[in-house]
NUMITOR-866179 format. One record per residue (C-alpha): residue in three letters; x, y, z. Coordinates in steps of 0.25 Angstrom, whole numbers, padded with zeros to 4 digits, always signed. Example, Ala and Ser with C-alpha at 12.3 -4.5 7.8 and 13.67 -1.06 7.14 Angstrom:
<recs>
ALA+0049-0018+0031
SER+0055-0004+0029
</recs>
This chain:
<recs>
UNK+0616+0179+0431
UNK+0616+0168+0421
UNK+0618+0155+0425
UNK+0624+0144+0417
UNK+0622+0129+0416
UNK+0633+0118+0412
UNK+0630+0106+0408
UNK+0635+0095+0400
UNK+0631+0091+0385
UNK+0640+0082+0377
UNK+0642+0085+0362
UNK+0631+0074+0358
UNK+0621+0082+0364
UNK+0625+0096+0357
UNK+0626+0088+0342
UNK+0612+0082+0345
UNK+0605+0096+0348
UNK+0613+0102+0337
UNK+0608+0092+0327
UNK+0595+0094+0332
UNK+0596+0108+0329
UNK+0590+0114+0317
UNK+0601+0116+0305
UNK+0599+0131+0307
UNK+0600+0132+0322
UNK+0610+0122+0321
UNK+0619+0130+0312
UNK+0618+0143+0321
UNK+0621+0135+0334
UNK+0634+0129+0328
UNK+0638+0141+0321
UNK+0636+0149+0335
UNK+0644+0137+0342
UNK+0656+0138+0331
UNK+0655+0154+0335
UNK+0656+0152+0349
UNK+0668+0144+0349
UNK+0676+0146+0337
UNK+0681+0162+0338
UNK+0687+0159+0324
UNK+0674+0157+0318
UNK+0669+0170+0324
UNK+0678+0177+0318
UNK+0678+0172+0306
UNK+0664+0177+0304
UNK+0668+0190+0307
UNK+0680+0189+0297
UNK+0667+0185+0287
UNK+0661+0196+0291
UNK+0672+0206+0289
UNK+0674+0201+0274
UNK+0660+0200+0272
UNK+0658+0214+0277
UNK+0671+0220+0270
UNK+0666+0212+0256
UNK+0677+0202+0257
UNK+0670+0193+0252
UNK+0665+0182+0240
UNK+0652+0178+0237
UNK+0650+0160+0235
UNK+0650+0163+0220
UNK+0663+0169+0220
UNK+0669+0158+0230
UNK+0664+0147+0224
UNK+0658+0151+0210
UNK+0644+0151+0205
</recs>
């Protein structure tokens, strides 16, 4: 049976261990935050998927020249 802890940690704490983080672990953790609490981002990456999957899509040079 899992067992769960509460406990209180103000924002300060969170930003100080997040900018301790490395850049990379820090982008994963808050691209997996942004996914556990926007559904619009979710699906927005499967829409992305979807165009990218059906060729709908443009490479950087044709979006933004060479």
């Amino acid at each position: 049976m899992p067992t769960a802890v509460k406990m209180e940690v103000s924002p300060e704490t969170i930003i100080r261990a997040v900018k301790k983080m490395e850049k990379s672990a820090r982008q994963v953790f808050l691209e997996d935050l942004i996914a556990a609490t926007s559904p619009e981002y979710l699906q927005s990456i499967r829409e992305a998927r979807r165009d990218f999957k059906g060729g709908r899509v443009k490479s950087h040079g044709e979006v933004f020249g060479r």
